[in-house]
C-alpha positions as YAML, in Angstrom:
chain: A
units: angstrom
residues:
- id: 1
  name: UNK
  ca: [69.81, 84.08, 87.59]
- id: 2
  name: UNK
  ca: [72.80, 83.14, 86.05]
- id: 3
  name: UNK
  ca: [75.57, 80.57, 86.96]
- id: 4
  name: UNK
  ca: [78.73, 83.02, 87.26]
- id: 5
  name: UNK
  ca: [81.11, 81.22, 90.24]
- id: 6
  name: UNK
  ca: [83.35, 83.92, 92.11]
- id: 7
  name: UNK
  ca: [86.97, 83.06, 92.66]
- id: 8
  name: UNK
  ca: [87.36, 81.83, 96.19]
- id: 9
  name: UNK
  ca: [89.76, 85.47, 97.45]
- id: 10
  name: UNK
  ca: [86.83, 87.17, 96.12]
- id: 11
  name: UNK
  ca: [84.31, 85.47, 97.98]
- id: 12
  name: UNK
  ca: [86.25, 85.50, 100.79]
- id: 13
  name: UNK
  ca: [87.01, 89.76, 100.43]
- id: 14
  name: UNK
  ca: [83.19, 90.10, 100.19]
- id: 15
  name: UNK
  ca: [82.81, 88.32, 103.54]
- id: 16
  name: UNK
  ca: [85.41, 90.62, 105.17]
- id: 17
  name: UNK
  ca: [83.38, 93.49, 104.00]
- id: 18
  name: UNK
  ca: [80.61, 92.21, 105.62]
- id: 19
  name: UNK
  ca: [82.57, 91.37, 108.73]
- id: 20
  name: UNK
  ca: [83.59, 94.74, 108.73]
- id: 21
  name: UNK
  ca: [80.17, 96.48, 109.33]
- id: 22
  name: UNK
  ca: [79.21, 93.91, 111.57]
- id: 23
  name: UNK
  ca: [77.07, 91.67, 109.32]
- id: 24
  name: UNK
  ca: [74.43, 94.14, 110.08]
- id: 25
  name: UNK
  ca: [71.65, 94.44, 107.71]
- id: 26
  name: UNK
  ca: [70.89, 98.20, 108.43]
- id: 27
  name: UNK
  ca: [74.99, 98.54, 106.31]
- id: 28
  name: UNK
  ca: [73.48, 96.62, 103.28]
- id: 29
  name: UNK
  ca: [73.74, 99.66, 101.10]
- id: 30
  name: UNK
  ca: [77.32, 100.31, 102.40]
- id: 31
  name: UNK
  ca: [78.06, 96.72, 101.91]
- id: 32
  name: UNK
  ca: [76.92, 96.83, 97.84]
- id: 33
  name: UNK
  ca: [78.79, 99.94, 97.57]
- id: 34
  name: UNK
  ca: [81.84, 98.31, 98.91]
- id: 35
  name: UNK
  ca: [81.26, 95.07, 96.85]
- id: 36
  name: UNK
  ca: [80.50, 96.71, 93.58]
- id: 37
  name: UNK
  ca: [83.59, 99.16, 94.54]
- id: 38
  name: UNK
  ca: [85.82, 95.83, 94.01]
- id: 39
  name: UNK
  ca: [84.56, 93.90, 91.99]
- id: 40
  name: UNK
  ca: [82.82, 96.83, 89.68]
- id: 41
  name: UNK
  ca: [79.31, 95.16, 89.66]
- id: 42
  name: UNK
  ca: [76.90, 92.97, 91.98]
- id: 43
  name: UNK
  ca: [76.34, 89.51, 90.28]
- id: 44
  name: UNK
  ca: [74.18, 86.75, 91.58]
- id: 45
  name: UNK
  ca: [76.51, 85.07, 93.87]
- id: 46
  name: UNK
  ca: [77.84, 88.27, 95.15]
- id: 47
  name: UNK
  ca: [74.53, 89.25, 96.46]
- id: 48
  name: UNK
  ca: [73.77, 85.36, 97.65]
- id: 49
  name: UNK
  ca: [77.27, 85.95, 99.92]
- id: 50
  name: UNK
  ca: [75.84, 88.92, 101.68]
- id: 51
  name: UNK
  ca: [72.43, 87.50, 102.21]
- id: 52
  name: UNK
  ca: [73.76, 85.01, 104.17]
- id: 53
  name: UNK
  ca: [76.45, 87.12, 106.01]
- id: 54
  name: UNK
  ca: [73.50, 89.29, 107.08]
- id: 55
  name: UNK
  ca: [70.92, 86.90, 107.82]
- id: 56
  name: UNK
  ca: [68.29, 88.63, 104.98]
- id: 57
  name: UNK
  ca: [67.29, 87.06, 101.90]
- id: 58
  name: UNK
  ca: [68.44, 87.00, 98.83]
- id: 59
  name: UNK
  ca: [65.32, 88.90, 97.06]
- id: 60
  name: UNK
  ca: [65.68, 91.76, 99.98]
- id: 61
  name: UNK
  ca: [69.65, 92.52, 98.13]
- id: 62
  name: UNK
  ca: [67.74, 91.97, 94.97]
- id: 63
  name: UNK
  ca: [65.86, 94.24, 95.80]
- id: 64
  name: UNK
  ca: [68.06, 97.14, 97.01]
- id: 65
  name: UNK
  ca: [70.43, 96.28, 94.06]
- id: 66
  name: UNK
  ca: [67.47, 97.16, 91.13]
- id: 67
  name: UNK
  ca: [66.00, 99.83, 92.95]
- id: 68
  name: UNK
  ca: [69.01, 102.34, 93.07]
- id: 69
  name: UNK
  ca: [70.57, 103.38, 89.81]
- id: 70
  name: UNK
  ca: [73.70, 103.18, 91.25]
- id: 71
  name: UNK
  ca: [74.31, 99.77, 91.44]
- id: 72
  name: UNK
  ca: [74.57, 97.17, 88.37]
- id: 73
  name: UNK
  ca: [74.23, 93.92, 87.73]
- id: 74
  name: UNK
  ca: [76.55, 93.85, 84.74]
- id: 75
  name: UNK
  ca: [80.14, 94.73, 84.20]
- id: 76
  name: UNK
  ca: [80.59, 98.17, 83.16]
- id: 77
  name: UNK
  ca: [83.62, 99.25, 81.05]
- id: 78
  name: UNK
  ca: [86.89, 100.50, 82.49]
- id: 79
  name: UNK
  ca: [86.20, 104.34, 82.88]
- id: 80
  name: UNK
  ca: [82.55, 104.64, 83.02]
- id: 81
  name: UNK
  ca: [80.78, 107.58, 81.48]
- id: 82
  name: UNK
  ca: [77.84, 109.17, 82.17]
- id: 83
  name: UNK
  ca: [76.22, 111.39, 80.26]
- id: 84
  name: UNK
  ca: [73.36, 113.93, 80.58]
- id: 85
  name: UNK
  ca: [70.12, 113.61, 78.90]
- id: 86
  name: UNK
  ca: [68.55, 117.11, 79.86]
- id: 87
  name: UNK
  ca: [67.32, 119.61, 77.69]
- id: 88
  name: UNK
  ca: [69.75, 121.55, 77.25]
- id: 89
  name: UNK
  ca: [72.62, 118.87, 77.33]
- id: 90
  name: UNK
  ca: [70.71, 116.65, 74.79]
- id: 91
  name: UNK
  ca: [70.37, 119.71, 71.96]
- id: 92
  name: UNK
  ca: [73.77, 120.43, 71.99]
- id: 93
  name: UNK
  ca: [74.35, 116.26, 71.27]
- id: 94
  name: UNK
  ca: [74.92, 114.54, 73.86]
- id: 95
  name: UNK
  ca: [72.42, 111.58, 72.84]
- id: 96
  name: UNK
  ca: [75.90, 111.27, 69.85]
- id: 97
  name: UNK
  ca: [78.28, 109.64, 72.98]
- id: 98
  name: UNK
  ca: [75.51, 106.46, 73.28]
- id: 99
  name: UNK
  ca: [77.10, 105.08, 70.06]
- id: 100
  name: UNK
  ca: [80.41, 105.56, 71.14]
- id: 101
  name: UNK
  ca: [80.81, 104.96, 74.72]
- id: 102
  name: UNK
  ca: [80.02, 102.91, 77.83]
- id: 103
  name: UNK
  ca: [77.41, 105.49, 79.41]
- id: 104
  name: UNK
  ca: [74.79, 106.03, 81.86]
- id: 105
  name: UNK
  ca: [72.29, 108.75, 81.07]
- id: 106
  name: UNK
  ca: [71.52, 110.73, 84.06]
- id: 107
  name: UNK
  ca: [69.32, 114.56, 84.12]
- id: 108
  name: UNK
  ca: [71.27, 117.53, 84.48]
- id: 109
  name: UNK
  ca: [72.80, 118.53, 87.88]
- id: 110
  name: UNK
  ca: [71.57, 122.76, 86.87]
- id: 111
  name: UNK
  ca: [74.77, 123.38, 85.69]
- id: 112
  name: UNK
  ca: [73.19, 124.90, 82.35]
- id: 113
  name: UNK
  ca: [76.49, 126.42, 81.81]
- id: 114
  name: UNK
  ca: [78.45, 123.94, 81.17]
- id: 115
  name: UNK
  ca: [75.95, 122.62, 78.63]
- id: 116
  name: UNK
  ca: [76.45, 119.46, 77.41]
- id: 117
  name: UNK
  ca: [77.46, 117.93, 80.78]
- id: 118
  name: UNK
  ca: [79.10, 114.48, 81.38]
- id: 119
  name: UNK
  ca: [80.67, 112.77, 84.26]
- id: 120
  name: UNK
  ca: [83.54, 110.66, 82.67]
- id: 121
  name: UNK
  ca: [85.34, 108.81, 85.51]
- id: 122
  name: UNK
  ca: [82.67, 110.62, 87.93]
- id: 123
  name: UNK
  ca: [83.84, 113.82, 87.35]
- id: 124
  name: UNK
  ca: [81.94, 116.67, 85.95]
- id: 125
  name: UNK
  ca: [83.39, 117.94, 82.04]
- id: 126
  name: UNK
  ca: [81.92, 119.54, 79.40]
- id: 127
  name: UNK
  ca: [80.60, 117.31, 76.23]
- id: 128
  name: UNK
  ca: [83.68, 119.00, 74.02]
- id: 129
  name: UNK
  ca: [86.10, 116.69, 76.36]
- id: 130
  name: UNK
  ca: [84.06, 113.72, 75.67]
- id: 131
  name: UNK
  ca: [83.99, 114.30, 71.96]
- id: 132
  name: UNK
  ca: [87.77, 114.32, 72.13]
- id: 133
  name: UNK
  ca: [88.20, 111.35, 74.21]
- id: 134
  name: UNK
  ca: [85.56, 109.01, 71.63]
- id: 135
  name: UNK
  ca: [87.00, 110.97, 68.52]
- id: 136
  name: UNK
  ca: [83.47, 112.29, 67.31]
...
């Protein structure tokens, strides 16, 4: 793994957030989503901090981290995009916003009708607001 060294407050915050649910492994998800919520991604010494906190090992948070889609490893830009790869969404050129943005490709929620779909920000537009915001 890498050698990234948190500042000391941010250490420290990601201890309080495991304080907070009791340094209970069962909250490990809740944890990461609390972590990543502040510092926008789970690096190595992140995940080392909560190990410890909850008495688990390291490859267990490892673990959870990879597994779910939801969580990274790597900074992300400031208003993450993601973008749907359906069908549907992908003929009307989506696939187009993977040059231009920050994205994470995701299958279509059924909302057929509002064909191509993307979440900028985590909220549902239509592809013609995305092709504004990157100038396509």
């Amino acid at each position: 793994m890498s050698d990234i060294k948190l500042a000391c407050d941010m250490a420290e915050q990601i201890k309080t957030i495991c304080d907070k649910h009791g340094n209970k492994p069962g909250e490990l998800i809740n944890i990461l989503h609390e972590a990543q919520h502040l510092q926008g991604y789970l690096p190595e010494e992140t995940q080392r901090i909560i190990a410890s906190k909850l008495g688990i090992p390291v490859s267990k948070v490892y673990g959870v981290v990879t597994f779910y889609t939801f969580f990274t490893m790597t900074p992300k830009g400031k208003h993450p995009i993601s973008v749907c790869m359906g069908t549907a969404c992908y003929v009307r050129g989506s696939e187009k916003l993977l040059e231009e943005e920050t994205v994470t490709i995701f299958r279509c929620w059924a909302c057929p009708t509002l064909t191509a779909v993307c979440l900028p920000n985590f909220r549902v537009q239509r592809y013609g607001f995305l092709l504004k915001l990157a100038n396509i």
